[in-house]
VOKE-609622 format. One record per atom (N, C-alpha, C): x, y, z; residue number from 1; residue in three letters. Coordinates in pm, 1 decimal, always signed. Layout:
BEGIN
+----------+----------+----------+------+------+
|        x |        y |        z | resi | resn |
+----------+----------+----------+------+------+
|        X |        Y |        Z |  NUM |  Ala |
...
+----------+----------+----------+------+------+
***
This chain:
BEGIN
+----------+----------+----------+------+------+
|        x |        y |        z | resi | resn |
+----------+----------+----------+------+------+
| +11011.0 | +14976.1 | +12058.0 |    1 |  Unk |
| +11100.5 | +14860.6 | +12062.0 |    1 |  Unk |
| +11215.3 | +14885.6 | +11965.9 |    1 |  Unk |
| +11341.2 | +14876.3 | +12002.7 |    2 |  Unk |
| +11458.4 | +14888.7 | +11931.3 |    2 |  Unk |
| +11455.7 | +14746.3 | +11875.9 |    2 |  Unk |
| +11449.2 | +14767.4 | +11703.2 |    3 |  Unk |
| +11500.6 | +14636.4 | +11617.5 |    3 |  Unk |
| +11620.0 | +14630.8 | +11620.4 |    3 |  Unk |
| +11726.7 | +14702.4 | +11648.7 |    4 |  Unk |
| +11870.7 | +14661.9 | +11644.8 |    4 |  Unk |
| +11908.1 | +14589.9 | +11794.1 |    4 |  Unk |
| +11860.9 | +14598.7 | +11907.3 |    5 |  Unk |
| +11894.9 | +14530.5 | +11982.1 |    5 |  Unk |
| +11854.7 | +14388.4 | +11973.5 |    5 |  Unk |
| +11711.7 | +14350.5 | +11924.5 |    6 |  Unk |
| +11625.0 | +14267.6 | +11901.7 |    6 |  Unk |
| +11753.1 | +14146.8 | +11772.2 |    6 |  Unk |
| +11746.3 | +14236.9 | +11713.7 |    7 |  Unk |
| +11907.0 | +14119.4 | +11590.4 |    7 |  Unk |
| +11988.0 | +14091.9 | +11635.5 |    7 |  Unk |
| +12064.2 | +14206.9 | +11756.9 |    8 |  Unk |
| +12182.8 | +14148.5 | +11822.3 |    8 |  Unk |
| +12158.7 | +14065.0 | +11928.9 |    8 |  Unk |
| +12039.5 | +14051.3 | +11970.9 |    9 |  Unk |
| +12005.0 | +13931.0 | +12051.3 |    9 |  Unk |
| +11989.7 | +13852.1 | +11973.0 |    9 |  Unk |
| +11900.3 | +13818.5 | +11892.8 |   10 |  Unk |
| +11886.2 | +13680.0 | +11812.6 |   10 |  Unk |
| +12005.7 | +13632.4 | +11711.4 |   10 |  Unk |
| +12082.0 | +13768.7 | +11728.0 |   11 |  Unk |
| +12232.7 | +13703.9 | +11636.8 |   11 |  Unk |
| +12312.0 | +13646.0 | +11740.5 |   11 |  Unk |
| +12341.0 | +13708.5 | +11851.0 |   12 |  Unk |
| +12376.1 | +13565.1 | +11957.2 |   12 |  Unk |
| +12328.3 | +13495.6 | +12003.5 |   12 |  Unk |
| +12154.7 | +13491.7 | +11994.8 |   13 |  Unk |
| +12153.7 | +13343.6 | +12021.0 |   13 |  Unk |
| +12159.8 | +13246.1 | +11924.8 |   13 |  Unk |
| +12139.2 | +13272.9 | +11802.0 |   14 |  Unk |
| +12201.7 | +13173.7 | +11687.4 |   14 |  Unk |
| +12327.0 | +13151.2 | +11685.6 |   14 |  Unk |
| +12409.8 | +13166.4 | +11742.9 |   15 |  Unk |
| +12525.3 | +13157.5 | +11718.5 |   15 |  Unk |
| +12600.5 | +13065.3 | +11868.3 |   15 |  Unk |
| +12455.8 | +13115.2 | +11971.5 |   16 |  Unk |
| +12528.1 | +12995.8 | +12038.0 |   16 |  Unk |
| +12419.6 | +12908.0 | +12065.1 |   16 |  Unk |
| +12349.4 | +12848.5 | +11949.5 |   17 |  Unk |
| +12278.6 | +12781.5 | +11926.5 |   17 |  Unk |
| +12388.6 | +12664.8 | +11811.4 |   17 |  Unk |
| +12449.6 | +12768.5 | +11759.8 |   18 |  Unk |
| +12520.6 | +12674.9 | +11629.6 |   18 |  Unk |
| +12676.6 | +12591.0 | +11732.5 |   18 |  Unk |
| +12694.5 | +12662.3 | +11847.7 |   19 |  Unk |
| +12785.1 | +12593.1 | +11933.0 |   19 |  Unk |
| +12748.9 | +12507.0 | +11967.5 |   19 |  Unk |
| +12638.5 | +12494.0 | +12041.7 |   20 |  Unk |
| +12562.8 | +12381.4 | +12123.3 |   20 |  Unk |
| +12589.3 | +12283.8 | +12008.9 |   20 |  Unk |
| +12495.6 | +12302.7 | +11884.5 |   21 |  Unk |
| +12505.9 | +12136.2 | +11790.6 |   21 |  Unk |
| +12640.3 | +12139.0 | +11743.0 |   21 |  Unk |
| +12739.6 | +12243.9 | +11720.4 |   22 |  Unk |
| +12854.4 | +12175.7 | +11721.0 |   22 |  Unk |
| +12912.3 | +12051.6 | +11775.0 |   22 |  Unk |
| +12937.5 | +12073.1 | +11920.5 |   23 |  Unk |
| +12959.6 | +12008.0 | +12039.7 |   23 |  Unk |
| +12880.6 | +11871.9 | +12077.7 |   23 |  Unk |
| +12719.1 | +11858.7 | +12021.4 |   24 |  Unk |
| +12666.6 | +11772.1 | +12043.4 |   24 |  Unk |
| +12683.6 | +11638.5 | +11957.6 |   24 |  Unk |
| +12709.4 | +11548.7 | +11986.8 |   25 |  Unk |
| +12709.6 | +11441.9 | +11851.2 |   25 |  Unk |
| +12567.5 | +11304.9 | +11928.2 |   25 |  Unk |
| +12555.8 | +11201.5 | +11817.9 |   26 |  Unk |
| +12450.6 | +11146.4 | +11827.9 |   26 |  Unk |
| +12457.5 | +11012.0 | +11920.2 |   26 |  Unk |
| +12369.9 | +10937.9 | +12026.3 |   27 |  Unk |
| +12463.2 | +10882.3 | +12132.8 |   27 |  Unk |
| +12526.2 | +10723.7 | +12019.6 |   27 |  Unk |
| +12590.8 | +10674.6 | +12043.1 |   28 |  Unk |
| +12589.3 | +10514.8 | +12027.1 |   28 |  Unk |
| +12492.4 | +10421.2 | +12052.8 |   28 |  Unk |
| +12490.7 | +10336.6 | +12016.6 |   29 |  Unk |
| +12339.6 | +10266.0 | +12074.4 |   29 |  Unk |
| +12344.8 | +10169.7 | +12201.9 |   29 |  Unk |
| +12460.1 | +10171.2 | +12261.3 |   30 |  Unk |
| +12510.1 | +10108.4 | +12407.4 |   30 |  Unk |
| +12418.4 | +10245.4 | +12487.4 |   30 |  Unk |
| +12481.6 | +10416.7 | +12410.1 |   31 |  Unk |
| +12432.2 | +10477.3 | +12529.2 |   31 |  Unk |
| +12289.0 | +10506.3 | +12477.9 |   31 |  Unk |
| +12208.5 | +10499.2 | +12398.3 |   32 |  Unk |
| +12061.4 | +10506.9 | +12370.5 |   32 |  Unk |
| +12004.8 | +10408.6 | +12457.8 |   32 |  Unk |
| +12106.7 | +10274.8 | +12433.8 |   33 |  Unk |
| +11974.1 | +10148.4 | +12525.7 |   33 |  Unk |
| +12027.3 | +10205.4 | +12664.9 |   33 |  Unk |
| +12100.8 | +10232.4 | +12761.7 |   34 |  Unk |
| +12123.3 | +10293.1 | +12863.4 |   34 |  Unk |
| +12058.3 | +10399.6 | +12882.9 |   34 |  Unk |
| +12066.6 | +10495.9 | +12844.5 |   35 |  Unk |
| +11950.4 | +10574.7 | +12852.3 |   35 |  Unk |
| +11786.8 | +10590.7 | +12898.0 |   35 |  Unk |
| +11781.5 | +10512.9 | +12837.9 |   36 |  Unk |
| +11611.2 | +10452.5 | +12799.8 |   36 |  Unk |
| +11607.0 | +10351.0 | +12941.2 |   36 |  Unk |
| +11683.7 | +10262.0 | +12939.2 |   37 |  Unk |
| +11650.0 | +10187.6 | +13091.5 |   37 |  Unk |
| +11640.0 | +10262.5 | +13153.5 |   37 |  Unk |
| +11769.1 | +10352.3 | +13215.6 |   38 |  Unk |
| +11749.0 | +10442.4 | +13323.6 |   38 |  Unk |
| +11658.1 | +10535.6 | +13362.1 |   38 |  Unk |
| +11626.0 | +10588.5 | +13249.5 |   39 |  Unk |
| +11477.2 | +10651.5 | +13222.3 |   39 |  Unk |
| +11378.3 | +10596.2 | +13313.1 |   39 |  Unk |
| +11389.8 | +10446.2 | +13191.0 |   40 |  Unk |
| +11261.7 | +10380.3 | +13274.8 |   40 |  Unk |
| +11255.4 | +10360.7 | +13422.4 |   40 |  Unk |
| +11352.9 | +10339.6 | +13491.4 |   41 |  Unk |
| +11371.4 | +10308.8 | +13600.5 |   41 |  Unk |
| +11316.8 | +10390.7 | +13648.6 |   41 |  Unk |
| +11352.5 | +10491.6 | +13655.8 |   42 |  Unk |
| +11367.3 | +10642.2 | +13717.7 |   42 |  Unk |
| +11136.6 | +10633.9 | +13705.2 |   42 |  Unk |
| +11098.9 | +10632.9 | +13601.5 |   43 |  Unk |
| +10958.1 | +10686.4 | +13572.6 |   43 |  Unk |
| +10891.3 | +10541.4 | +13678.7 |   43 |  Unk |
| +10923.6 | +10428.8 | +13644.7 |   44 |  Unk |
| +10875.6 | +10281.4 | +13721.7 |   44 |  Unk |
| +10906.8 | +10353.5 | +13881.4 |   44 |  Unk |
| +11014.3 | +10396.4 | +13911.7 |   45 |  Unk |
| +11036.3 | +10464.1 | +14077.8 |   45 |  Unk |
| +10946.8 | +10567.0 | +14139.3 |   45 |  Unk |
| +10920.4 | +10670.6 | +14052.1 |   46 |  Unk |
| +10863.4 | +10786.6 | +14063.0 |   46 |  Unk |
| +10656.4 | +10723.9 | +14060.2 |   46 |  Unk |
| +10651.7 | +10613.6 | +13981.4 |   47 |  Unk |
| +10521.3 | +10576.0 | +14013.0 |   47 |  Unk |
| +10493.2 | +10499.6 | +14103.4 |   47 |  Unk |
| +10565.7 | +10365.7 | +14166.6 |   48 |  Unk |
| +10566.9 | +10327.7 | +14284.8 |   48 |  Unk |
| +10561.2 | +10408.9 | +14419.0 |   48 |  Unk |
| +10650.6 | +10497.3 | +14393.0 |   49 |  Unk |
| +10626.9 | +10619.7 | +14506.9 |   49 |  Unk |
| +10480.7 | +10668.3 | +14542.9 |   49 |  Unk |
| +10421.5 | +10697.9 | +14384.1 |   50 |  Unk |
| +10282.1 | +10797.2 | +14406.0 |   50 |  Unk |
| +10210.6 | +10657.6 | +14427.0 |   50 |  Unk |
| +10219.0 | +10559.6 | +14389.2 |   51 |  Unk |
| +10114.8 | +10445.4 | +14421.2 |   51 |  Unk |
| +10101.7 | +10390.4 | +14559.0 |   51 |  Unk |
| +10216.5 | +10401.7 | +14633.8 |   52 |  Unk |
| +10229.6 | +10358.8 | +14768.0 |   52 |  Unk |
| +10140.2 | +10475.8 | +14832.0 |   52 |  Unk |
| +10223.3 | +10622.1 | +14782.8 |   53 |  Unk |
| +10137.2 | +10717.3 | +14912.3 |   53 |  Unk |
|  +9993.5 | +10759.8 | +14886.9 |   53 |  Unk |
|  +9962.3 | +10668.7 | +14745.1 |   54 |  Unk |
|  +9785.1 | +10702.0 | +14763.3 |   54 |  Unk |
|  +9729.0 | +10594.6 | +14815.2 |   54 |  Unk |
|  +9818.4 | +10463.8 | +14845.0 |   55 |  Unk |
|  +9710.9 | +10312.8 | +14893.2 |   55 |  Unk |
|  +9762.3 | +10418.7 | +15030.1 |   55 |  Unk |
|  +9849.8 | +10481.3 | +15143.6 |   56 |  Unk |
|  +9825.0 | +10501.2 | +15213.5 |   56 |  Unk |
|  +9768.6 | +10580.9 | +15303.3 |   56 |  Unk |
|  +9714.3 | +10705.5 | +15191.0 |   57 |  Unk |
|  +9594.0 | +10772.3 | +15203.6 |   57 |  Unk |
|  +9531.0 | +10723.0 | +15190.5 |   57 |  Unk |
|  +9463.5 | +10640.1 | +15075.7 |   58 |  Unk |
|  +9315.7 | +10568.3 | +15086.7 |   58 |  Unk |
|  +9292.3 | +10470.4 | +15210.5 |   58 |  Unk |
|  +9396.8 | +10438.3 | +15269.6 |   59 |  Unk |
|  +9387.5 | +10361.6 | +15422.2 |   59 |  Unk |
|  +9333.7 | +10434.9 | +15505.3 |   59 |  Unk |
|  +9423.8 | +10553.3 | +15548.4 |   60 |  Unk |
|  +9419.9 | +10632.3 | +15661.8 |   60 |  Unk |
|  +9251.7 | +10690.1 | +15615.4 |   60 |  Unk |
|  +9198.1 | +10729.4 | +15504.1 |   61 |  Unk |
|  +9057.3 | +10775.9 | +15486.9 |   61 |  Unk |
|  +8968.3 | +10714.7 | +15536.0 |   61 |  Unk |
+----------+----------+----------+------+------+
***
């Protein structure tokens, strides 16, 4: 295993690791509570789905 390739990989990915949180800042709390609803929505949708198509397997059984 070459250690010099191994640094120059992990020296760019630190470095565009240090871009990413540059660029990132922290949301407001309009977009945190937005967030989080939509979320929820999204997880409340995704379980209605699986709850419907197992009452309609347990029918058809």
């Amino acid at each position: 295993m070459d250690f010099g390739s191994l640094y120059t990989k992990l020296k760019v990915f630190s470095g565009e690791c240090l871009r990413v949180f540059k660029v990132t800042k922290k949301p407001t709390s309009l977009e945190f509570k937005t967030i989080v609803k939509v979320s929820a929505l999204g997880i409340a949708a995704i379980g209605l789905i699986g709850f419907a198509l197992f009452m309609i397997k347990e029918l058809i059984s």
